[in-house]
N, C-alpha and C positions, 0 to 999 in steps of 0.2 A: 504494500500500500504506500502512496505516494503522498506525503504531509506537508502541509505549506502554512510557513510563519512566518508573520513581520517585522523585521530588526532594524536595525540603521548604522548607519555610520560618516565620519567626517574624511574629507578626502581637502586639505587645504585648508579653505575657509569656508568650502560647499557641503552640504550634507547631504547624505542621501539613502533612501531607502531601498534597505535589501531582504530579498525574501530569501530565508532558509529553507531549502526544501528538504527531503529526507524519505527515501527511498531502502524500506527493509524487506529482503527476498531472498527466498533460499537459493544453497549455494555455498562456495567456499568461504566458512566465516571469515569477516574480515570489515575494519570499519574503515571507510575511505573518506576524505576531506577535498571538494575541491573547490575554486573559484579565486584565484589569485590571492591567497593567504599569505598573511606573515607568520613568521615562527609560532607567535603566541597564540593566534587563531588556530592553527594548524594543532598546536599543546590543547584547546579545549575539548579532543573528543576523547583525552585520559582524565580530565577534571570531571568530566560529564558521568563517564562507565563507572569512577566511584563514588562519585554523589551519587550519582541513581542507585546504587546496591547499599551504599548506607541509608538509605531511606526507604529501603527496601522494595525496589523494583531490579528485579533482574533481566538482565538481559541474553535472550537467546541467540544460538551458534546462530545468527545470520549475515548474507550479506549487507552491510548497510553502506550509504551513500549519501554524503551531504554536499547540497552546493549549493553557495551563496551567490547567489543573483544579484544583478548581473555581475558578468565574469570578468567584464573589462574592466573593473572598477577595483582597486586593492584593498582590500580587507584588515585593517589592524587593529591592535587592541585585544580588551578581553571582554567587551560586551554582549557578545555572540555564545558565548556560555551557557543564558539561560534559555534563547530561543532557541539555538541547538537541543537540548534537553528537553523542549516541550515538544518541537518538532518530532524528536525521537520517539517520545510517548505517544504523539497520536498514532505515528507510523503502528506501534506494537498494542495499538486500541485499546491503551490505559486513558486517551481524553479524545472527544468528540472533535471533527473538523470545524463543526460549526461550534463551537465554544470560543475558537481563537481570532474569530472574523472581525473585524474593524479594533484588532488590539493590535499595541504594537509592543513590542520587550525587549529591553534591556538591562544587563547585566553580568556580573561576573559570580561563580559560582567556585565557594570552598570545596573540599572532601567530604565535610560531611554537610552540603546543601546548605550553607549558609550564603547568602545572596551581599556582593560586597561591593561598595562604590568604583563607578568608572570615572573616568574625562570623560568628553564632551557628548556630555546628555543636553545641555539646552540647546545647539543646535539642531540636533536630530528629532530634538519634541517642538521644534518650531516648523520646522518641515513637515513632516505628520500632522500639525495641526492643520498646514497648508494641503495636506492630499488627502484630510477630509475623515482620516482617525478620529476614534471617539477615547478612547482608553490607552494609559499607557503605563506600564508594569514597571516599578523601575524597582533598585535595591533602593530601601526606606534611608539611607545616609545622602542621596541623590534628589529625596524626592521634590524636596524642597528647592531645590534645584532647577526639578521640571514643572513644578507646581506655578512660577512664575508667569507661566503661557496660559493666558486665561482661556476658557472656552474649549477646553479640553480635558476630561478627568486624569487627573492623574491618583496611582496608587501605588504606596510603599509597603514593601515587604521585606521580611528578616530571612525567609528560608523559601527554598524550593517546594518544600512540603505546603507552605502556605500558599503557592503559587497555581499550585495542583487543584487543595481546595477550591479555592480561589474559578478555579475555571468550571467548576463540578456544579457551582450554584446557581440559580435562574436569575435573571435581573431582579426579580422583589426578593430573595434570599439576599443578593449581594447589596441591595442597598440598604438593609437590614443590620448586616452583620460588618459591614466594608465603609469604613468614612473615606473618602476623597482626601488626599493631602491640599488645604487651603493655604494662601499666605495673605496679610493683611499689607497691599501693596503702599498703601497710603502711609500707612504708622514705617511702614519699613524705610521710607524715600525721607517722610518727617522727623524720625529722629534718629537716623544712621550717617544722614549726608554730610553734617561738620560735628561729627564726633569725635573732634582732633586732641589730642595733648600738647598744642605747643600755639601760640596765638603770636599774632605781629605785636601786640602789647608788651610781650617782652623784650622785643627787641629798642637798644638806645640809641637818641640819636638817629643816622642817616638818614634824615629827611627823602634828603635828594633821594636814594636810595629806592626808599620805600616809594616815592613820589613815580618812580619807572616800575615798579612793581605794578601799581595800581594802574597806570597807563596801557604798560604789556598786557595784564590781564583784561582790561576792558578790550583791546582792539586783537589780543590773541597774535601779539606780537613777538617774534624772537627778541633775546634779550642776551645781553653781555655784560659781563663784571668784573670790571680790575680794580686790583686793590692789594693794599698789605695782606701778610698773616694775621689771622685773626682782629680782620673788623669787621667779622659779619656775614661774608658772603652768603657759607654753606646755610647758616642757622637762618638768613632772609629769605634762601632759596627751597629751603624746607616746608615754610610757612606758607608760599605761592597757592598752593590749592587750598586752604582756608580762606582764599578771596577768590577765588573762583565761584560762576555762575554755580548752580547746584546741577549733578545730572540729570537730564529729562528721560524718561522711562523709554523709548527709543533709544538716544543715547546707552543708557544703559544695557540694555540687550546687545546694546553693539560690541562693546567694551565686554561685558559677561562672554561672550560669544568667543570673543580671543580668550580671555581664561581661562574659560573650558576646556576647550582646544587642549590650552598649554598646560593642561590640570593643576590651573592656578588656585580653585575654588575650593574651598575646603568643604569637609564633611558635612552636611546638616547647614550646611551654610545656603542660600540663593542667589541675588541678583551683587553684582559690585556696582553699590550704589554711592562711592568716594571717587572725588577724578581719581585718576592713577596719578604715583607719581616714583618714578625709576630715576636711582642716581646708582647706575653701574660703578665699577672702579675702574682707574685706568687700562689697567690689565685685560679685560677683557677682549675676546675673541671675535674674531669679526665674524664669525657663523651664530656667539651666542648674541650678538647685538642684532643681526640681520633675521637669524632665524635658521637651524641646523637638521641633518639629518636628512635621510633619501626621500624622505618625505615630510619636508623642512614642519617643524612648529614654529607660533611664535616666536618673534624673538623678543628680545628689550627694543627695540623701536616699535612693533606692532602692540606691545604691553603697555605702552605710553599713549594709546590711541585715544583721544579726548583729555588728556591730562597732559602731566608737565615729566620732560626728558632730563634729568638734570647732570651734569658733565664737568665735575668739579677737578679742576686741573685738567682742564681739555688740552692744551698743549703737550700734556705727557701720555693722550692715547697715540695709539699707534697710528699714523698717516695713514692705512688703508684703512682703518674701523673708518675714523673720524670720516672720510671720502663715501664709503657706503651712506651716510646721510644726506648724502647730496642729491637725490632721487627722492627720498619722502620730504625731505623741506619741498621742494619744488612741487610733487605730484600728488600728497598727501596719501599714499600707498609706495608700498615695495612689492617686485617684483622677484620670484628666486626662481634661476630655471636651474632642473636638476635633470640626470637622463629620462626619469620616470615623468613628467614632464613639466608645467611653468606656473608656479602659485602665487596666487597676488594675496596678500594683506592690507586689510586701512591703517594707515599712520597716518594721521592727523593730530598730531601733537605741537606741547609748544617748548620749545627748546631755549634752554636756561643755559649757559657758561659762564664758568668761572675762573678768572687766571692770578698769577702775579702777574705784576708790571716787568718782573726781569728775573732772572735766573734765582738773584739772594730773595727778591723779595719785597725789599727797598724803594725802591726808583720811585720817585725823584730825591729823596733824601740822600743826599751829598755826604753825609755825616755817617750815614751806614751803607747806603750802597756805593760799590769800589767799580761794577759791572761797565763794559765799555759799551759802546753805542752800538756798534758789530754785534758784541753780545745779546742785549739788546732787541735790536729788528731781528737775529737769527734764532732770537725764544721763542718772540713774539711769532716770528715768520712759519711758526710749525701749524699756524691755523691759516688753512689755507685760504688764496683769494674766493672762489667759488660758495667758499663754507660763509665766510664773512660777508658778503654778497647778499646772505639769506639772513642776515641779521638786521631787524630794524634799528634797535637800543643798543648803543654804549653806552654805562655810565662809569664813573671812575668814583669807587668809593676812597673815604678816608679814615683815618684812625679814630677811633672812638678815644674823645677825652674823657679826662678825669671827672669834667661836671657832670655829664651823660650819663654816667654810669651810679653816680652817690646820689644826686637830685633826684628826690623821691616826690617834688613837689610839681614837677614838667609830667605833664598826661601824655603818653604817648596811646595812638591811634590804636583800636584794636582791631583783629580782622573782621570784624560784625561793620564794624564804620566805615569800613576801607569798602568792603565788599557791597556795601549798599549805593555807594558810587561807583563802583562798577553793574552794578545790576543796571542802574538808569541808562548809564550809555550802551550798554547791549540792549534794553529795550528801544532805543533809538536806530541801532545798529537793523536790528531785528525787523522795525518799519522799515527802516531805508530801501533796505533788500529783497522786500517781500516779490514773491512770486521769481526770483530769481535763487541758484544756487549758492548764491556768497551768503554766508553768515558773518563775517568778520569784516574789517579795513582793510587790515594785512592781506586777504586774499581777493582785492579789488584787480581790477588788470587797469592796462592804459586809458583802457575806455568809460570804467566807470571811473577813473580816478578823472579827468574830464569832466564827468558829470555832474558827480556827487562834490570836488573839491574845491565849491566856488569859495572867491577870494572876493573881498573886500576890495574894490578897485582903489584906494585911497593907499592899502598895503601891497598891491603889485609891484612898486618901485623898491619895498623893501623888501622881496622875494628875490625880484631884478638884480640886484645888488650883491646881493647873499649870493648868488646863483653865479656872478661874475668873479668874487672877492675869495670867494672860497673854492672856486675854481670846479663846480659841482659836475658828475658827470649825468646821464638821460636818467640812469639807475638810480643814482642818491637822489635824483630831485622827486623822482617817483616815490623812495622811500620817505623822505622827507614829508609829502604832502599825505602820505599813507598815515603815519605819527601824528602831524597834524590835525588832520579829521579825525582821528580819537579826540586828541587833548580838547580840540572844540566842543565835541559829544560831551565829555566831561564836564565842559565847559557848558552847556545846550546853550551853544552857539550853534545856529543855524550856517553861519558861513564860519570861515577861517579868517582868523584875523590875527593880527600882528604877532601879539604877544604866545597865540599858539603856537605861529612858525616860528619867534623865539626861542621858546621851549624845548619844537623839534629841532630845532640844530644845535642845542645844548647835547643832545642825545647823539650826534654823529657820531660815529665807526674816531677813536681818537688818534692823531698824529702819528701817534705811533704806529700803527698799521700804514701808513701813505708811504 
């Protein structure tokens, strides 16, 4: 008899549904696996013949035959575990064909039938929701997991044994005996999303600082930071997604969707409902940043998608890491092509750097740094033009004095106050663009910056000037007017005026880089 089950699985960042089928007939015993398996898939028909015997179904000398449809597609993971197993029992008419119809199941299966969390179940319960599934089986440390996709029941369970039951009972037995895993999406978005331990209030001082912080984050602008040891950088750049907009439940799925994937999500846990925020080391490998393996996962730049990439001491990654960014600042995804063949991820992040000014540390202070000018431009020179290119902000912080840090009487800004001026100018933002793909400033092109960037005709002549004096090339004047129409947003200034483009060329790419 020939039994047909509905599993799934992710291939990239696509999902897609595979039918287990299973074929038990006499004949030389023998259990066969086919459908372009990986090892682990291939391992599930010994995980399966002892769970089933410890829970007492035997199985007879048959030939049996499983294959996961379609064949073109590769199969990996250990999800396939429990729908092979049930697949097998209808074959040997321990459950009904029609018990299993518009279910779908996933999961991994102990020795003795205990049902144990996979990766990426929420995109395969999202897809299933789309091809019109009612029901989906998952291990109960998941379910929470798939329980986020509304309009589709999902059910968690501890064992194989329960799965069995589970199929034995008529729709009013199961909804008797079976609660649906629910989650409370509302309470979950309201008090998860700045559940942070570290707020911009603690930080002293650096106005300026902070002042590009809030700017970047309103317009979703890349941003640069030079400065001494320890005035702040890392501990500013920490705090960035505590002013950040909150994630939208779209958003979120997006973002959940790569951490599945990457089995970022943990047990009994659901939706990641905090931007991301990834500060690799420098060390790091340019397959773990782009995304590794014959059939690449995320990597740290698809990890950062909707949140902030942070890159402290970017001048000591490696030349080729640091150049693989050059492709998602620009196109907001990466591309990986491997033999098996070409996987795109979203990356759309917003990118934070941090350097010294010079090899000690120092620079400009003549009194400690000794460092030559060669030296120098050839520190500085290890971030490349193209990288710098895609930076709107430079700022150049400075050492925190002595009053900053004892003055207990200077209120410093907290991210609740920071973050509620940024909110206003993304909801400006958010009119501006409507019916169009751009959410942000930063991601304007020549054409809307034309548009949207009128100027003040009284301050043309001071654009004009700036634009001659400073020697600007088509790129900075474009970046410049980008910065700009934030600071005005900020500002809810309808046009750009003066003291905005001020501002934005307080922020230019500094000296040092020219």
């Amino acid at each position: 008899m020939v039994s047909y089950v509905n599993s799934g699985t992710v291939y990239g960042i696509n999902s897609y549904i595979i039918g287990v089928e299973t074929d038990a007939s006499s004949g030389l015993p023998a259990f066969e696996m086919v459908g372009m398996l990986a090892s682990e898939v291939k391992e599930a028909k010994e995980r399966v013949k002892v769970s089933l015997k410890n829970n007492g179904f035997s199985i007879p000398p048959l030939r049996i035959t499983v294959n996961l449809s379609p064949a073109n597609i590769r199969k990996g993971g250990t999800k396939f575990d429990l729908p092979i197993a049930i697949s097998l029992l209808i074959s040997l008419g321990e459950i009904k064909q029609t018990n299993v119809e518009g279910i779908l199941f996933l999961g991994e299966l102990g020795l003795n039938g205990e049902l144990r969390f996979v990766d990426g179940v929420l995109p395969v319960v999202i897809e299933a929701k789309k091809q019109g599934f009612k029901k989906v089986i998952l291990p109960m440390e998941n379910a929470y997991e798939g329980a986020a996709i509304e309009g589709i029941e999902v059910y968690g369970m501890e064992y194989l044994i329960d799965v069995i039951r589970f199929l034995s009972l008529s729709e009013e037995e199961i909804k008797e005996e079976y609660q649906t895993v629910n989650i409370d999406l509302d309470d979950l978005f309201t008090n998860n999303q700045y559940d942070y331990d570290v707020d911009f209030s603690e930080v002293a001082g650096q106005s300026e600082l902070k002042r590009a912080c809030v700017i970047a984050a309103a317009g979703f602008h890349h941003m640069l930071m030079i400065g001494t040891p320890g005035c702040g950088k890392t501990m500013v750049a920490k705090r960035i997604p505590t002013i950040l907009p909150p994630l939208s439940y779209e958003e979120s799925l997006e973002v959940s969707k790569i951490y599945s994937i990457a089995g970022r999500i943990n047990k009994f846990d659901s939706l990641v409902v905090k931007r991301p925020f990834n500060a690799p080391h420098h060390t790091i490998t340019e397959n773990a940043l782009s995304g590794g393996g014959n059939i690449p996962k995320p990597g740290v730049i698809s990890l950062s998608h909707r949140g902030v990439l942070f890159l402290d001491e970017a001048v000591h990654f490696e030349r080729r890491a640091l150049e693989i960014l050059r492709q998602p600042l620009e196109d907001r995804k990466i591309v990986i092509s491997r033999s098996t063949g070409t996987f795109e991820y979203p990356s759309d992040f917003m990118l934070v750097a941090a350097i010294n000014p010079c090899p000690c540390g120092y620079y400009p202070d003549r009194n400690k740094c000794r460092c030559t000018e060669v030296q120098i431009k050839n520190y500085i020179g290890k971030l490349s033009g193209p990288i710098l290119d895609r930076i709107d902000l430079c700022v150049q912080t400075e050492p925190i004095e002595y009053d900053n840090l004892t003055n207990t009487d200077v209120h410093n800004e907290s991210s609740k106050d920071m973050r509620e001026k940024i909110n206003k100018a993304r909801a400006i933002q958010a009119k501006r663009f409507i019916g169009t793909d751009i959410r942000f400033n930063s991601e304007m092109s020549v054409k809307e910056i034309e548009r949207f960037c009128v100027i003040d005709k009284k301050d043309e002549a001071f654009l004009e000037k700036a634009f001659r004096t400073m020697n600007l090339s088509a790129r900075s004047y474009h970046k410049l007017l980008r910065v700009a129409r934030t600071v005005a947003d900020l500002d809810d200034s309808v046009n750009i005026q003066k003291k905005h483009l001020s501002e934005a060329l307080n922020y230019r790419m500094s000296s040092l880089f020219m």
